[in-house]
C-alpha positions as CSV (number, residue, x, y, z in Angstrom):
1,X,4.5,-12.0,-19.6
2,X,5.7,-8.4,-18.9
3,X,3.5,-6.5,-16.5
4,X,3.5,-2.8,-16.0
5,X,2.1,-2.6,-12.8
6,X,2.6,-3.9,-9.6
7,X,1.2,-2.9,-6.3
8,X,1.2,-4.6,-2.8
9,X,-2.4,-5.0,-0.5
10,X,-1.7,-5.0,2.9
11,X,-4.5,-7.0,5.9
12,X,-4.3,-7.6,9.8
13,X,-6.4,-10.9,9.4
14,X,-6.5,-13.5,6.7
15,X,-10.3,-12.7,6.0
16,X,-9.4,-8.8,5.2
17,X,-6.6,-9.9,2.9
18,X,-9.1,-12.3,1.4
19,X,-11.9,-9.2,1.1
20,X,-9.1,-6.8,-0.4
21,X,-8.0,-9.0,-2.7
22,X,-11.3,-9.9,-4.1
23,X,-11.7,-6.1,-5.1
24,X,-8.8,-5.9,-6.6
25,X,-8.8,-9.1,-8.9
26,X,-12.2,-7.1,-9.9
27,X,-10.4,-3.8,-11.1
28,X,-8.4,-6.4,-13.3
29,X,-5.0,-7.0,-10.7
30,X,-3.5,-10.5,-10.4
31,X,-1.7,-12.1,-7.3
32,X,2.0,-12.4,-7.4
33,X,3.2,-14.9,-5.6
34,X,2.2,-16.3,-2.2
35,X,0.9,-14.1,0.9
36,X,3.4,-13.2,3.2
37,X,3.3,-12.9,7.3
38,X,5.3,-9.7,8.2
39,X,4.0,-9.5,11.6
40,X,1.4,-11.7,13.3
41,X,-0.7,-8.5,12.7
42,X,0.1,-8.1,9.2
43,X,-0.5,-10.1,5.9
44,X,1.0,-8.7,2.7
45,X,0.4,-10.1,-1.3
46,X,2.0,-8.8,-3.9
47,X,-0.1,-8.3,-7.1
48,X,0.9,-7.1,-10.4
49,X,-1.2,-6.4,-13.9
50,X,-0.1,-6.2,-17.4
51,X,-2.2,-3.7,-19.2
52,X,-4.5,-0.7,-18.0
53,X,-6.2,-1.6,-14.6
54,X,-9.4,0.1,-13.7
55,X,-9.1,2.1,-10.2
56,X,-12.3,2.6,-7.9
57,X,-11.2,5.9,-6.4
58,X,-9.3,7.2,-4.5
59,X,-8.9,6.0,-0.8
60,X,-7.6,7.1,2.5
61,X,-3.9,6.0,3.8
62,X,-4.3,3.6,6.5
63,X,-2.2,6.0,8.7
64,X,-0.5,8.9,9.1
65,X,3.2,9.6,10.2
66,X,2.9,12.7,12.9
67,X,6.7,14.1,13.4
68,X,7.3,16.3,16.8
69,X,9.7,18.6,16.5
70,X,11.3,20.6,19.3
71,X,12.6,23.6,18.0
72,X,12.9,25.1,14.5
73,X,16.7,23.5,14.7
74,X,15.8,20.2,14.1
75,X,13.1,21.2,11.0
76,X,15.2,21.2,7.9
77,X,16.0,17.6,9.0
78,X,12.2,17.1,8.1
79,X,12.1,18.4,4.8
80,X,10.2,21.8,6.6
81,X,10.3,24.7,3.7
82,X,10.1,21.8,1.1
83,X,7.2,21.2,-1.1
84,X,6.3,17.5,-0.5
Protein backbone atom coordinates (compact mmCIF):
# COMPACT_ATOMS: atom_id res chain seq x y z
CA UNK A 1 0.00 0.00 0.00
CA UNK A 2 1.86 3.22 -1.09
CA UNK A 3 0.15 6.36 0.03
CA UNK A 4 0.78 9.76 -1.45
CA UNK A 5 -0.32 11.78 1.18
CA UNK A 6 0.23 12.14 4.73
CA UNK A 7 -0.71 14.88 7.05
CA UNK A 8 -0.78 15.12 10.92
CA UNK A 9 -4.16 16.54 13.08
CA UNK A 10 -3.28 18.10 15.99
CA UNK A 11 -6.08 18.39 19.52
CA UNK A 12 -5.75 19.76 23.20
CA UNK A 13 -8.37 17.13 24.54
CA UNK A 14 -9.13 13.59 23.39
CA UNK A 15 -12.79 14.67 22.34
CA UNK A 16 -11.28 17.34 19.74
CA UNK A 17 -8.92 14.81 18.37
CA UNK A 18 -11.89 12.50 18.18
CA UNK A 19 -14.11 15.49 16.36
CA UNK A 20 -11.07 16.35 13.92
CA UNK A 21 -10.57 13.08 13.05
CA UNK A 22 -14.05 12.27 12.20
CA UNK A 23 -13.83 15.06 9.42
CA UNK A 24 -11.11 14.00 8.09
CA UNK A 25 -11.84 10.10 7.67
CA UNK A 26 -14.85 11.96 5.78
CA UNK A 27 -12.65 13.81 3.13
CA UNK A 28 -11.31 10.17 2.57
CA UNK A 29 -7.90 10.33 5.17
CA UNK A 30 -6.97 7.25 7.10
CA UNK A 31 -5.15 7.06 10.63
CA UNK A 32 -1.66 6.05 10.79
CA UNK A 33 -0.71 4.56 13.60
CA UNK A 34 -1.67 5.26 17.27
CA UNK A 35 -2.37 8.88 18.78
CA UNK A 36 0.45 10.32 20.47
CA UNK A 37 0.71 12.67 23.85
CA UNK A 38 3.26 15.47 23.09
CA UNK A 39 2.27 17.55 25.87
CA UNK A 40 -0.50 16.96 28.39
CA UNK A 41 -2.16 19.73 26.25
CA UNK A 42 -1.48 18.22 23.03
CA UNK A 43 -2.65 15.06 21.15
CA UNK A 44 -1.24 14.31 17.69
CA UNK A 45 -2.38 11.33 14.92
CA UNK A 46 -0.72 10.90 12.05
CA UNK A 47 -2.98 10.15 9.01
CA UNK A 48 -2.04 9.34 5.49
CA UNK A 49 -4.28 8.62 2.09
CA UNK A 50 -3.36 6.84 -1.04
CA UNK A 51 -5.17 8.44 -3.81
CA UNK A 52 -6.91 12.04 -4.31
CA UNK A 53 -8.41 13.24 -1.01
CA UNK A 54 -11.28 15.68 -1.07
CA UNK A 55 -10.32 19.09 0.97
CA UNK A 56 -13.24 21.20 2.73
CA UNK A 57 -11.50 24.53 2.39
CA UNK A 58 -9.22 26.22 3.44
CA UNK A 59 -8.84 26.97 7.23
CA UNK A 60 -7.11 29.25 9.52
CA UNK A 61 -3.55 28.31 11.34
CA UNK A 62 -4.10 27.71 14.82
CA UNK A 63 -1.47 30.46 15.57
CA UNK A 64 0.71 32.76 14.57
CA UNK A 65 4.53 33.24 15.14
CA UNK A 66 4.96 37.29 15.95
CA UNK A 67 8.97 38.00 15.80
CA UNK A 68 10.16 41.49 17.62
CA UNK A 69 12.86 42.89 16.29
CA UNK A 70 15.03 45.61 17.80
CA UNK A 71 16.72 47.31 15.09
CA UNK A 72 17.00 46.79 11.38
CA UNK A 73 20.41 44.85 12.42
CA UNK A 74 18.93 41.90 13.52
CA UNK A 75 16.21 41.74 10.26
CA UNK A 76 18.10 39.83 7.68
CA UNK A 77 18.34 37.14 10.35
CA UNK A 78 14.45 37.03 9.80
CA UNK A 79 14.31 36.47 6.31
CA UNK A 80 13.17 40.63 6.12
CA UNK A 81 13.49 41.63 2.14
CA UNK A 82 12.61 37.97 1.32
CA UNK A 83 9.58 36.86 -0.37
CA UNK A 84 8.11 34.13 2.00
Amino acid sequence: MAFKHYDVVRAASPSDLAEKLTHKLKEGWQPFGSPVAITPYTLMQAIAAEGDVVVSGATEPEWYYVIVLAGQSNAMAYGEGLPL
